[in-house]
C-alpha positions in Angstrom: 131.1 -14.7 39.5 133.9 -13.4 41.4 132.5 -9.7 41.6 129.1 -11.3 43.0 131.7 -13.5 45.5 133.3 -10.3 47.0 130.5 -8.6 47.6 129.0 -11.7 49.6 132.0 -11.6 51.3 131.8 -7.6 52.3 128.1 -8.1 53.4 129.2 -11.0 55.6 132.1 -8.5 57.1 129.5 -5.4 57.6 127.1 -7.8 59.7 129.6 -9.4 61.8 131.3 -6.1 62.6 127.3 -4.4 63.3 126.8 -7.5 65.5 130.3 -7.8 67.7 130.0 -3.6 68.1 126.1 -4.4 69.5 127.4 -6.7 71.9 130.3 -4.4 73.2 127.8 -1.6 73.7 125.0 -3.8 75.1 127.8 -5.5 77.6 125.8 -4.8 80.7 122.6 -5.9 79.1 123.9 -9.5 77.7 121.4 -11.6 78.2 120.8 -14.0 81.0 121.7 -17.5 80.3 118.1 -18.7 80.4 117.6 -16.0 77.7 117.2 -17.5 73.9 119.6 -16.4 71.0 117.3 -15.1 69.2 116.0 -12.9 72.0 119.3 -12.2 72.0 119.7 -11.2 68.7 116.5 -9.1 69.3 118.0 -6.7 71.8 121.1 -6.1 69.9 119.1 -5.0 67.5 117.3 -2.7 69.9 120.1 -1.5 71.2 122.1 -0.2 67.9 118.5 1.3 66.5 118.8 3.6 69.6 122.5 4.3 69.6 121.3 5.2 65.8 119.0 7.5 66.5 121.0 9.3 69.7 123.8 10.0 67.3 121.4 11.3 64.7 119.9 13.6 67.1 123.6 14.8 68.3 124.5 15.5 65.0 121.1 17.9 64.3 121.6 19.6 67.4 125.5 19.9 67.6 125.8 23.2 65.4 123.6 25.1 68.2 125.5 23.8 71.8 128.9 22.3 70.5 132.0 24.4 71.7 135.0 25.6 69.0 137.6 23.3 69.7 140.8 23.8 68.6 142.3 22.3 65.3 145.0 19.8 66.5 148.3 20.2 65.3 149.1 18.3 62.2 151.4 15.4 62.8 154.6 15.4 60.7 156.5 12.3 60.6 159.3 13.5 63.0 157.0 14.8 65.5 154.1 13.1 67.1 151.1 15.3 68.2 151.7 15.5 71.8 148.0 16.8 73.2 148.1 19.8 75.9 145.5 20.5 78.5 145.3 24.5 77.8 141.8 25.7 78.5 140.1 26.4 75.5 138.7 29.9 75.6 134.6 30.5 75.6 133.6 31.4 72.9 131.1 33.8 74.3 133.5 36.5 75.2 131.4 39.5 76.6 131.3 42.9 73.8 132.4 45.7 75.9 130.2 48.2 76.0 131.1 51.6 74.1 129.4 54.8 76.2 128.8 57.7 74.1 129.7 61.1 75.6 127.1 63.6 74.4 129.4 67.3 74.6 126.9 70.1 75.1 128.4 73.2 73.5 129.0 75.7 76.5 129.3 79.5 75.8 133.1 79.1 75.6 133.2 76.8 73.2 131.5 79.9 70.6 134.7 81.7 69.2 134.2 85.5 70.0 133.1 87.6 67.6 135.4 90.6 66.2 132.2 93.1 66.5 133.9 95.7 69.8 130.9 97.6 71.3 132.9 101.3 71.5 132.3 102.2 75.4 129.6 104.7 76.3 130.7 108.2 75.9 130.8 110.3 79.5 128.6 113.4 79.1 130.3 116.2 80.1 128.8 118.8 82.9 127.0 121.9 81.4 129.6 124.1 83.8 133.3 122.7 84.0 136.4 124.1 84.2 139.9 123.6 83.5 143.0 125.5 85.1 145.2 126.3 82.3 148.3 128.3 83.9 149.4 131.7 86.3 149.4 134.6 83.3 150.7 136.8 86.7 151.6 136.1 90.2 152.8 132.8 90.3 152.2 130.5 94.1 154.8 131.8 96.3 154.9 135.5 94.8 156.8 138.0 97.3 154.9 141.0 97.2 155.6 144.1 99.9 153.0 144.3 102.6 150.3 147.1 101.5 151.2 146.8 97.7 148.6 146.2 95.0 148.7 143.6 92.4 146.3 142.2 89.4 145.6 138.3 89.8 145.4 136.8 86.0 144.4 133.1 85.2 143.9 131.6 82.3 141.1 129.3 82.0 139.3 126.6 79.6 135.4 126.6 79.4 135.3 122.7 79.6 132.2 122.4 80.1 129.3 121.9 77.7 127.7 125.5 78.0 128.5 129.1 77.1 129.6 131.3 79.9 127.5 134.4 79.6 128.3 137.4 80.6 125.6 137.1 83.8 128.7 134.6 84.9 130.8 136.1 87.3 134.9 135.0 89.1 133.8 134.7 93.1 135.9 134.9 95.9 135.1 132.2 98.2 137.1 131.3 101.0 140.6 132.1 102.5 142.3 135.4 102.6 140.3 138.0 100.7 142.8 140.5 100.3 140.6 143.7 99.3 139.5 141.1 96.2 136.1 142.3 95.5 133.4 139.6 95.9 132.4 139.6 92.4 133.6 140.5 88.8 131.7 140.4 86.0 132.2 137.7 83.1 134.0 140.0 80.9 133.0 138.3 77.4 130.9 135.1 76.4 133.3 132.1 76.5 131.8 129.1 74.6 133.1 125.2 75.1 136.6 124.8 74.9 137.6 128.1 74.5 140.4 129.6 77.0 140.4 133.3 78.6 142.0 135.1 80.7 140.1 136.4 84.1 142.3 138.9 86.3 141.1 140.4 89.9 142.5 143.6 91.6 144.0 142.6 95.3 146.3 144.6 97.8 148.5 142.7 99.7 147.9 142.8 103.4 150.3 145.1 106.0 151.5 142.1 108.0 154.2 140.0 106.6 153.6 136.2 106.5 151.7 133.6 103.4 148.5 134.2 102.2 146.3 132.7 99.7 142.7 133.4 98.4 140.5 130.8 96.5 138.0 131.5 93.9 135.4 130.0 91.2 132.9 130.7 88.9 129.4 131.1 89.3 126.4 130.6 86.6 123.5 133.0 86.2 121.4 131.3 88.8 124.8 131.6 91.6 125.7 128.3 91.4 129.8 127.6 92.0 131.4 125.3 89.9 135.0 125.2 89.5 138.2 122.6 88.1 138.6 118.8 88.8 136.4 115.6 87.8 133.7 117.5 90.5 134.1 120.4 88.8 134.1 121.7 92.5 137.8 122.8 93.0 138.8 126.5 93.3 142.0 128.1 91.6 143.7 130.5 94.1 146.2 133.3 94.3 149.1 132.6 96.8 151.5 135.4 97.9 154.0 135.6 100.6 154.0 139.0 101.8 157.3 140.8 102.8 157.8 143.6 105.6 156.9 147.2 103.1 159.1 149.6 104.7 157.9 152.2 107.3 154.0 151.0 106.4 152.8 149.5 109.7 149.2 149.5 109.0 147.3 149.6 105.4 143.8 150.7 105.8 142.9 149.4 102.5 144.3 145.7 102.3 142.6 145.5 106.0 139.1 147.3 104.6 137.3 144.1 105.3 138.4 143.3 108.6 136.6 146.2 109.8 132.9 146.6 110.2 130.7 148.8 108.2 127.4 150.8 108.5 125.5 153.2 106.9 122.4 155.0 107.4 120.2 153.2 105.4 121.3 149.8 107.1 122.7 148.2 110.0 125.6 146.2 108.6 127.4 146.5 105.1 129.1 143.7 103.2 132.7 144.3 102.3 133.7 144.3 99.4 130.2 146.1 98.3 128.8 146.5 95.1 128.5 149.8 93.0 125.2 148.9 92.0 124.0 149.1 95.9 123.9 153.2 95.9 121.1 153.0 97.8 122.1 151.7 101.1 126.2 152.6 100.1 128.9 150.4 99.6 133.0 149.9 100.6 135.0 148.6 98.3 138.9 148.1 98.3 140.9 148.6 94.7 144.2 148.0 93.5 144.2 150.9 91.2 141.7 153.5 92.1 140.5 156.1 89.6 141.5 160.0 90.8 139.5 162.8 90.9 141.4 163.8 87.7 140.4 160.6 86.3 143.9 158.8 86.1 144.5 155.7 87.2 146.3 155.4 90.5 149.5 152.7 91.0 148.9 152.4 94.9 145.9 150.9 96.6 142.9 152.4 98.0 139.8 152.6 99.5 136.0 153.4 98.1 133.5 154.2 100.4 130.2 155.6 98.9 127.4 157.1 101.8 123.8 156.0 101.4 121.9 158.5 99.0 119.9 160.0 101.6 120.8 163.4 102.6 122.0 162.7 106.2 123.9 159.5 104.6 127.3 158.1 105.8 129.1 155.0 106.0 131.8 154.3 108.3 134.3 151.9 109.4 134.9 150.9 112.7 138.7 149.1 112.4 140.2 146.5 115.0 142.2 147.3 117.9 146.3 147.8 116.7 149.0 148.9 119.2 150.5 152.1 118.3 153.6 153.4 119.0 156.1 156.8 119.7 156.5 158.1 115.9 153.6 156.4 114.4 150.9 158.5 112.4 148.2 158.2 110.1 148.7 159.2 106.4 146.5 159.2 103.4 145.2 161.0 100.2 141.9 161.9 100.3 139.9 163.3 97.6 136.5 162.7 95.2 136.4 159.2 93.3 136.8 159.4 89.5 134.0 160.3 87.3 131.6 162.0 90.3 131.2 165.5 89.1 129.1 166.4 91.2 130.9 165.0 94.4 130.3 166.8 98.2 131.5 165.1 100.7 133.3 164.8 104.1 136.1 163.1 105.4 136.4 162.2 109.2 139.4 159.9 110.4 138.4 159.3 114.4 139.6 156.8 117.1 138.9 155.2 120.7 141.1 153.7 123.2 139.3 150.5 125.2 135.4 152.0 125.8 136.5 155.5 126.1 134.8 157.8 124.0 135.0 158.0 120.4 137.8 161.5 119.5 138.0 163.1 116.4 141.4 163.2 114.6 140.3 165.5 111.9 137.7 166.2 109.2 138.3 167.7 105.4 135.4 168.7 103.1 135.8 167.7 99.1 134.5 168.5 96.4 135.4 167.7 92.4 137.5 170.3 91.6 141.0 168.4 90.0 142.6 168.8 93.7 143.3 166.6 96.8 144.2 167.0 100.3 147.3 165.1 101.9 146.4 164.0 105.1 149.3 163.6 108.0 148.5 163.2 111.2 150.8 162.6 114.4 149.7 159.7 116.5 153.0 159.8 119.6 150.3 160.5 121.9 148.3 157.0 121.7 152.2 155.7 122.4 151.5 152.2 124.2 148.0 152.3 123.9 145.7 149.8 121.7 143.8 151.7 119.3 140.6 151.5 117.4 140.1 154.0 114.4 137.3 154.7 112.4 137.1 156.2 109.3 133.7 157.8 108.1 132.4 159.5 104.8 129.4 161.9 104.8 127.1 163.5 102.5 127.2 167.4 102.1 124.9 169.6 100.0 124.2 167.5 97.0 124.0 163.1 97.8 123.8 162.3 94.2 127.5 160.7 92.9 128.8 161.2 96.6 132.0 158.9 96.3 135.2 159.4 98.5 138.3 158.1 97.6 141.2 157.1 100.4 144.4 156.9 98.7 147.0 154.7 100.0 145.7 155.2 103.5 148.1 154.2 106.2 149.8 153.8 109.4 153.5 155.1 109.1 155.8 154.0 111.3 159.6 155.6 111.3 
């Protein structure tokens, strides 16, 4: 009875508390005074239904537009929970964006390889070559003014091809210095072998420096020489002193002169032995004698053409002479022509006078010489022009004259 008594008593409690909270929220629409109780009763009812189903729509719809809110800070019983007005946060913070660098691998970033590519070998020139050293007559020599000497370099075939012996050591520019034009390539030299070419010279009658460049040529006359060109020259450099009482060598000065012979107009100096035909001058260091030994002072070859009226002569420039001078010389057959005839004529002229002859000596190859020695006080003061001349006699065939040590003596 009792349990049936409060249960009365909490459905009486629910209602009343239903009913006041209607009127409070339908305040503004109480009911007029000419409206009934039960009408308004009626819209109370109304009124919570609605409230009923706005909160039940709220609550579906809350989890997708309700905002976090912030726990509030649990009350202890010393201290009250004071609320604060800090802004809570959105929740809908923007997500940076993360940008993604692509790194294209460049050439650098490829470590090197240890693989070395060995550089391209140069080629060497077929015809090269390389200055070694002086063997005689170092630059700056002092030799005595009509003197002979022998030139000897040593050399290095550094070139790719065999020098044959159709090579030949050229003169080829400066001060000749009775050097012959040509001499033969004595031996093959092959890459990288060394030999030793030497040339006969006489050192010329004035005093003062002189130097004489040469190279090689190939079998088809093309120079080559030293450096990376393979263009330079090698030379012979002297510095010629005063030779005592020698004023004038006719031998060192052979190619100052001008040449002729019958055959031809004009002969090159040094000639060649080979050129019999047309006759040839040629200056040498060491001159074979008619007795076939080898001479120590310089002289002079001159060879007419092989006809039978051949000659060659000389026609020297003009030199002062003076009181005491003369004209001295050995003249006699070249060695080895057995079968030598010939003439020797030593002439002169003074400006364009006419030509005079100093003397003339006939030789033949017998083992004997004539010393030639001839006065020259009465051109005193005057400038000079000799000319010295070889002719053919009875028999043309080895008609070689030899002029030894030919010269100008002054006292």
């Amino acid at each position: 009875m009792k349990n049936q008594k409060r249960k009365f008593n909490r459905w009486i409690l629910v209602v009343t508390t239903i009913l006041v909270g209607a009127v409070v929220l339908s305040a503004c629409n109480m009911p007029s005074p000419t409206e009934s109780m039960d009408e308004a009763v009626q819209h109370a009812m109304e009124t919570l239904q609605a409230k009923a189903t706005q909160d039940a729509f709220q609550t579906m719809v809350a989890p997708f537009t309700q905002t976090a809110t912030p726990l509030a800070p649990t009350a202890t019983a010393s201290q009250p929970v004071v609320p604060t007005n800090t802004p809570i946060p959105p929740t809908n913070t923007p997500i940076p964006t993360v940008v993604v660098t692509v790194v294209t691998p460049t050439a650098t970033s490829v470590p090197p390889t240890a693989t070395r590519i060995p550089p391209t070998p140069t080629p060497l020139p077929c015809n090269w070559v390389e200055f070694i050293k002086d063997v005689t007559i170092p630059d700056g020599t002092k030799i005595t003014g009509g003197t002979s000497f022998t030139k000897i370099w040593r050399l290095r075939n550094a070139g790719s091809c065999t020098w044959t012996t159709e090579y030949d050591l050229a003169f080829v520019k400066g001060d000749q210095m009775s050097a012959p034009n040509y001499v033969d390539m004595p031996k093959a030299v092959k890459p990288g072998e060394t030999i030793d070419l030497s040339v006969d010279m006489i050192a010329p009658s004035a005093p003062g420096k002189y130097t004489a460049y040469f190279m090689l040529v190939n079998q088809n006359g093309v120079r080559f020489g030293t450096g990376s060109d393979a263009k330079g020259a090698f030379w012979v450099n002297i510095e010629v002193t005063q030779a005592k009482n020698v004023f004038y060598h006719f031998a060192s000065e052979a190619c100052k002169a001008s040449w002729s012979s019958n055959a031809t107009g004009t002969l090159s100096c040094p000639g060649k032995t080979k050129d019999v035909n047309i006759g040839y001058v040629i200056p040498q260091g060491e001159p074979i004698r008619e007795d076939g030994a080898k001479e120590n002072e310089p002289g002079l070859i001159t060879r007419p053409d092989n006809t039978a009226a051949g000659f060659i002569t000389g026609y020297y420039p003009f030199i002062a002479i003076k009181n005491g001078d003369r004209f001295k010389a050995t003249i006699m057959c070249e060695g080895g022509m057995t079968k030598c005839d010939i003439y020797f004529t030593v002439q002169y002229r003074v400006g364009s006078d006419s030509v005079q002859t100093l003397g003339q000596w006939h030789e033949v190859n017998e083992g004997m010489w004539t010393r030639v020695d001839i006065d020259l006080s009465a051109l005193d003061g005057k400038n000079v022009q000799f000319i010295l001349t070889v002719n053919n006699g009875a028999d043309s065939s080895q008609n070689s004259g030899l002029w030894l040590n030919p010269i100008i003596y002054r006292p």
